[in-house]
C-alpha positions in Angstrom: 0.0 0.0 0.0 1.5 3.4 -0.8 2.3 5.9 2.1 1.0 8.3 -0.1 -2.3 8.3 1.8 -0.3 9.0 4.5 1.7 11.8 4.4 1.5 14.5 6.9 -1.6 16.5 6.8 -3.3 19.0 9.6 -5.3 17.5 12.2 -8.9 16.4 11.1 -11.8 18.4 12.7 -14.4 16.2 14.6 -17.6 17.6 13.1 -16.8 16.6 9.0 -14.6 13.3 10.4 -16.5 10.9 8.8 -16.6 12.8 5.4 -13.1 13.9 5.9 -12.0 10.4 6.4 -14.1 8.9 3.2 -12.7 11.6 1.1 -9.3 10.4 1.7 -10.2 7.0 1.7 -11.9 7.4 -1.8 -8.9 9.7 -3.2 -6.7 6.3 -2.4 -9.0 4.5 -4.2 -9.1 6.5 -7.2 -5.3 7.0 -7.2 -5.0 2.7 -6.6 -3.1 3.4 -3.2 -5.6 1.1 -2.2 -5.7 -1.8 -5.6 -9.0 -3.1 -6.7 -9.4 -6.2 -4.4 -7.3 -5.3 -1.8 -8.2 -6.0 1.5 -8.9 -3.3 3.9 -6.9 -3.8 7.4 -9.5 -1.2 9.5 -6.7 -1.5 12.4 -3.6 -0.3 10.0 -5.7 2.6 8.5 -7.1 3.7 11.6 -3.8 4.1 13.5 -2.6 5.4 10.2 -5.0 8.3 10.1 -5.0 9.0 13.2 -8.6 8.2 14.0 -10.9 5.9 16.2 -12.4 2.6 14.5 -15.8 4.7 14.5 -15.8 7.1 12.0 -13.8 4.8 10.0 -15.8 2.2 9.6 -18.8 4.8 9.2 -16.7 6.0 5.7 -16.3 2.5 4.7 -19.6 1.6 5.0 -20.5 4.6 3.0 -17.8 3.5 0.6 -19.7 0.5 -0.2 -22.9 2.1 -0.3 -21.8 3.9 -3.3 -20.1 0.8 -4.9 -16.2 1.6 -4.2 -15.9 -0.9 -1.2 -17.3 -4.6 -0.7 -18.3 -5.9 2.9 -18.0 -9.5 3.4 -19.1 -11.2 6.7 -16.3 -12.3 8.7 -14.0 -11.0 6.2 -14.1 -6.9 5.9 -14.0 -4.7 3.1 -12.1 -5.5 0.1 -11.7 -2.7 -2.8 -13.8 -3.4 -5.6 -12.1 -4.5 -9.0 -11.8 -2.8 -11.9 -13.7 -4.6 -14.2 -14.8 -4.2 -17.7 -18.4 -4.7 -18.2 -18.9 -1.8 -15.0 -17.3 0.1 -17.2 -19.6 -0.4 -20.1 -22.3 -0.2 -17.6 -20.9 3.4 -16.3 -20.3 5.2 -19.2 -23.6 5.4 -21.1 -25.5 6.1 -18.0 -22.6 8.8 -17.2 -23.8 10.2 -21.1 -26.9 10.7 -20.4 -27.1 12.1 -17.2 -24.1 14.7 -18.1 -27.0 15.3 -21.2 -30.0 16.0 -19.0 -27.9 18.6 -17.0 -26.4 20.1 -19.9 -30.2 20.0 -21.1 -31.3 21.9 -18.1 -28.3 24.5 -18.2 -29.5 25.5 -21.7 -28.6 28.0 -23.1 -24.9 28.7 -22.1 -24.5 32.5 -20.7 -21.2 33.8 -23.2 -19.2 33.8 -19.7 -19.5 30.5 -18.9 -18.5 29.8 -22.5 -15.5 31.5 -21.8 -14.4 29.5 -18.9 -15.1 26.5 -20.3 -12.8 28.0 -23.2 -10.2 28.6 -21.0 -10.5 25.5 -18.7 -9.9 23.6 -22.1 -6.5 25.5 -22.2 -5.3 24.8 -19.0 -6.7 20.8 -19.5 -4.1 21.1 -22.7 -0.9 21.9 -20.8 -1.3 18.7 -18.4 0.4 16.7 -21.3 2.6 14.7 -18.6 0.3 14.1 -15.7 -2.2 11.7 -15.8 -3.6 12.8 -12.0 -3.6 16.9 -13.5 -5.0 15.9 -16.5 -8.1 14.1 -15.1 -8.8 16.7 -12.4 -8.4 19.2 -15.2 -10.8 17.4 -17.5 -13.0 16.8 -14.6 -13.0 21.0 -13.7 -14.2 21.4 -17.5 -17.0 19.1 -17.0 -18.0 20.6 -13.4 -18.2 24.1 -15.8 -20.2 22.5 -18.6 -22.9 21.6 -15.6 -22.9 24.3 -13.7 -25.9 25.8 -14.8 -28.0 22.8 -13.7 -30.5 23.3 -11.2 -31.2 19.7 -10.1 -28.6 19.2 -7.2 -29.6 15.6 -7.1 -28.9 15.0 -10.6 -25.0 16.8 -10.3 -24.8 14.5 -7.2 -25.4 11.3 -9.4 -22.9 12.7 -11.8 -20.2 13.6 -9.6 -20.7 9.9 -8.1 -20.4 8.3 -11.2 -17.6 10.4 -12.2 -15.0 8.9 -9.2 -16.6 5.6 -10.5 -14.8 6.5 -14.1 -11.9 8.3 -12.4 -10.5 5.1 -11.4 -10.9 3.7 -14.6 -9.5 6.2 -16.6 -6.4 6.5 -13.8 -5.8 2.8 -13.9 -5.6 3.1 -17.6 -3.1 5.8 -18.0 -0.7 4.5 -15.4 -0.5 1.3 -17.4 -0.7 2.6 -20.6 1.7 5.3 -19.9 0.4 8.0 -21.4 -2.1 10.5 -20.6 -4.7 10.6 -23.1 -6.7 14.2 -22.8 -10.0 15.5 -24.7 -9.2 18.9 -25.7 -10.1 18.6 -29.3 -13.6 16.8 -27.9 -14.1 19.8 -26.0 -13.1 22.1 -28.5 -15.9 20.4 -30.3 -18.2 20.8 -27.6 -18.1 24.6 -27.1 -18.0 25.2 -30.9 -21.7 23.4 -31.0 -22.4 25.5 -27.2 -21.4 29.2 -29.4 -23.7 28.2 -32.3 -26.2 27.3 -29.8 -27.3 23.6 -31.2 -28.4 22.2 -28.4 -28.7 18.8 -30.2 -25.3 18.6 -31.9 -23.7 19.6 -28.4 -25.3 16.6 -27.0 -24.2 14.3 -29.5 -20.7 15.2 -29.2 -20.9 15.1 -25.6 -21.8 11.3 -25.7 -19.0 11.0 -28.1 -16.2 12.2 -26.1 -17.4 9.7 -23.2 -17.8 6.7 -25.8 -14.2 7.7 -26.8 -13.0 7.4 -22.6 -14.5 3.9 -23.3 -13.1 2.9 -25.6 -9.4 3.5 -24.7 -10.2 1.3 -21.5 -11.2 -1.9 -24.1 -9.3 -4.8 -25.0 
């Protein structure tokens, strides 16, 4: 297990310590700090962190709620593997959910064109980091939904999206290479300044089908 997770940090405030403690846990997960099917040793990670057993176990319970984690009697939690056919599960409902918000943030104001624009730029200098370039690609796609109105939909997304994340992480570090979508998005915003709705949509879709396709065999 990488120390990474580890490294010195300031001391976690009581009231958020169960959300503090997921987020780190799920940022190992996403990373692979913590591999798909890995065994979770609650005693190590809670000395580790520097926390009690409780809220621990609370975040990786929640963990497995949302379908990062797997609880087995008499056995713990085990990080889920990285499996193919979740990921051709994931992407198309990612597609259309990203759709219905983009739906409900139509039309695009001319300023959040702009940082979309200029998101895109700073997505196209992360040429040599596979962790910059999917937190950059990610801050594009926050900006493309952040007209949306429907929390519960953008929660969904951003769910799904950490589900991918780990996909798309996994694949770059053994590819070696960090694959980016700036002419995707280009695409994207072109369709956004001419105001088709319709073609932005379908373009959309094909920037995640093209994710998916780098992760098959």
């Amino acid at each position: 297990m990488s120390r990474a997770l580890y490294a010195v940090r300031p001391p976690i405030e009581r009231a958020p310590l169960r959300r503090e403690v997921r987020r780190l846990l799920l940022e190992a997960i996403v990373r692979g700090d913590l591999a798909p099917s890995e065994g979770i040793n609650e005693a190590d990670l809670s000395a580790r962190l520097g926390v009690s057993r409780t809220p621990l176990r609370e975040a990786l319970l929640a963990l497995t709620q949302e379908g990062f984690l797997t609880a087995t009697p008499g056995r713990g939690f085990t990080v889920r593997p990285l499996r193919l056919e979740d990921a051709e599960a994931l992407y198309p409902i990612l597609w259309t959910l990203e759709g219905l918000a983009v739906r409900a943030s139509w039309p695009f104001p001319p300023e959040r064109l702009r940082e979309l624009e200029q998101a895109n730029r700073r997505l196209e200098t992360a040429r040599d980091d596979a962790a910059i370039a999917l937190a950059r690609d990610r801050e594009w796609h926050s900006i493309l939904l952040a007209g949306c109105p429907n929390p519960m939909l953008l929660t969904m997304i951003e769910n799904l999206k950490d589900h991918a994340a780990r996909f798309e992480d996994a694949y770059m570090r053994h590819a070696g290479q960090v694959i980016t979508s700036v002419s995707q998005h280009r695409a994207i915003q072109s369709a956004i300044r001419r105001r088709e709705l319709d073609a932005a949509l379908a373009l959309l879709e094909t920037n995640w089908r093209v994710s998916l396709d780098f992760l098959g065999p």
